[in-house]
Every structure is written in C-alpha cells, then in structure tokens.
C-alpha positions as CSV (number, residue, x, y, z in Angstrom):
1,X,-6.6,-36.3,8.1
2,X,-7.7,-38.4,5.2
3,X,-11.7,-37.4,3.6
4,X,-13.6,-39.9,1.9
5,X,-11.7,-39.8,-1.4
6,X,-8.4,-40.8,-0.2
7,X,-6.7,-37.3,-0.1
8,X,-5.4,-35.2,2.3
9,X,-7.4,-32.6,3.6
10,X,-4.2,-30.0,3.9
11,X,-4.3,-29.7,0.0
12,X,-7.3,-27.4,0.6
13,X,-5.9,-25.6,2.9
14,X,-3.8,-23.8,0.1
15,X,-6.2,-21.0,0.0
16,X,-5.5,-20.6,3.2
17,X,-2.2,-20.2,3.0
18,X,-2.3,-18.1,0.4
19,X,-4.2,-15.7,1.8
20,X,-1.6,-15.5,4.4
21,X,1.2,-14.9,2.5
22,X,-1.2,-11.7,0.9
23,X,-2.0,-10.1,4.4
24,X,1.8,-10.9,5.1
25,X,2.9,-9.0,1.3
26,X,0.0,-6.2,2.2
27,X,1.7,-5.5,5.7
28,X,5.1,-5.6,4.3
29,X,4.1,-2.6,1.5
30,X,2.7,-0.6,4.2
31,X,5.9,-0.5,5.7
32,X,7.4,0.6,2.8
33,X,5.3,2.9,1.6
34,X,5.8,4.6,5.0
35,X,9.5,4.6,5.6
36,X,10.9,5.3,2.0
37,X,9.5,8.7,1.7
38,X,10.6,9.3,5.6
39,X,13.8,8.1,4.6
40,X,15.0,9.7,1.3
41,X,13.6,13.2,2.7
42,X,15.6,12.6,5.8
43,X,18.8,12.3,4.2
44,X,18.2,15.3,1.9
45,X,17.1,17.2,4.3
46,X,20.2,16.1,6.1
47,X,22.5,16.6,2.8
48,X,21.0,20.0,2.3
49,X,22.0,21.1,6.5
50,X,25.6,19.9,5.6
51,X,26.0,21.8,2.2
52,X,24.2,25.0,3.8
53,X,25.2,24.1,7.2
54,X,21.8,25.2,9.1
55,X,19.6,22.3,10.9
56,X,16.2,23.3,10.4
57,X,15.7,21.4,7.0
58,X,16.3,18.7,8.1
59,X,13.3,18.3,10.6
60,X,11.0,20.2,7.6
61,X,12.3,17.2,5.3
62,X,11.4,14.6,8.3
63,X,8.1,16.0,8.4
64,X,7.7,16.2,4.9
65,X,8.3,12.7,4.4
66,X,6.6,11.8,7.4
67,X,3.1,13.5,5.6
68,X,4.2,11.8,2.0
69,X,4.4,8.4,3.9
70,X,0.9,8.5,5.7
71,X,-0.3,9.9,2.4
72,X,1.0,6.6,0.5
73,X,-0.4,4.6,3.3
74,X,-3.8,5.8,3.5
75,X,-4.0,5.5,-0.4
76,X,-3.2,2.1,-0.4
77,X,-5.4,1.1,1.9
78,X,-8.5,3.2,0.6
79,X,-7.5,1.1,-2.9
80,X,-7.7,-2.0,-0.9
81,X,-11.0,-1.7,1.1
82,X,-12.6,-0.2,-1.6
83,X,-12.5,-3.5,-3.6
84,X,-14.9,-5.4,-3.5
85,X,-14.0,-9.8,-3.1
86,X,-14.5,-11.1,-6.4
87,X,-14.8,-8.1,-8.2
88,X,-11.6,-7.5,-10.5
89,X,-10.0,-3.9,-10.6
90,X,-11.5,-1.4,-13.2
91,X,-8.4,-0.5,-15.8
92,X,-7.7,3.1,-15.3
93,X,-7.8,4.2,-19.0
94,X,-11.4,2.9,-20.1
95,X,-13.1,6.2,-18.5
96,X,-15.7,4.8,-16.9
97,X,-16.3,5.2,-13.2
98,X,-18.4,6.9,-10.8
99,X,-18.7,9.9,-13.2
100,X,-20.8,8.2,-16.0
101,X,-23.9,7.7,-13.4
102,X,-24.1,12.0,-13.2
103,X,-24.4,12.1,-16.9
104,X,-28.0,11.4,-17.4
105,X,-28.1,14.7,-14.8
C-alpha cells in the first residue's frame, strides 16, 4: 500500500523485521549455549571411559554439561529480561551498580 507521501508503507516495516531476526539470533544462542557444554563434556567424558575403560564418567560428564548448559541459559536470559527497552547496558568496569545505593547505609 501507498500512504499519502508516495511511499511504500513496507519500508516501515523494517523494524519489524528486525526485531525478528533478534528473537530469531536470541533463540539460536540459547541453543548453543545449551548444547556446547553438553557436547564437549560428553565426549570427554566419553574419551576419559576409553583411556580408563570404565563407563560411569561418561554419564557424570553428561550431567555435568547438562547443569553447565542450563546454567548458561538461565544467565542469558536473566541478562536479557533484566534490560530494560531503551535503556543501554551499564559497562561492567565503571563500578557502579546496585551496590552504590547501600552506601549512604
């Protein structure tokens, strides 16, 4: 559709579109963030059963990255829900933070 000054009205839809592509990116790193640590402690938990040629460290390994994983996950998303929309990230070596309100106390 055309609006009253001759342009296309998809052009604002980029927005959109880009806010799409960020759930999109956001769902892909959760997946990541999950299955790498469940991965790489699988297999060394699975190179470590070979070499000593046992089969129990291989399931603490799974575990292990299974707990590393949901770890990663949850931080990420406490990072993301915890910022605010328009509000910019704080730089994490300027000190301030939720600390400098108790100082008065």
């Amino acid at each position: 559709m055309w609006n009253k000054r001759g342009s296309s009205s998809r052009s604002r839809s980029g927005g959109y579109r880009r806010e799409v592509y960020q759930s999109l990116t956001m769902i892909l790193q959760f997946g990541i963030n999950m299955l790498v640590p469940v991965f790489l402690c699988s297999y060394i938990g699975w190179w470590i059963d070979k070499k000593l040629g046992s089969s129990f460290v291989f399931i603490l390994m799974f575990i292990l990255g299974a707990l590393a994983g949901g770890r990663n996950v949850y931080r990420m998303a406490r990072q993301v829900y915890d910022k605010k929309p328009g509000e910019e990230k704080e730089k994490s070596g300027t000190g301030a933070g939720k600390d400098d309100k108790n100082d008065d106390q």
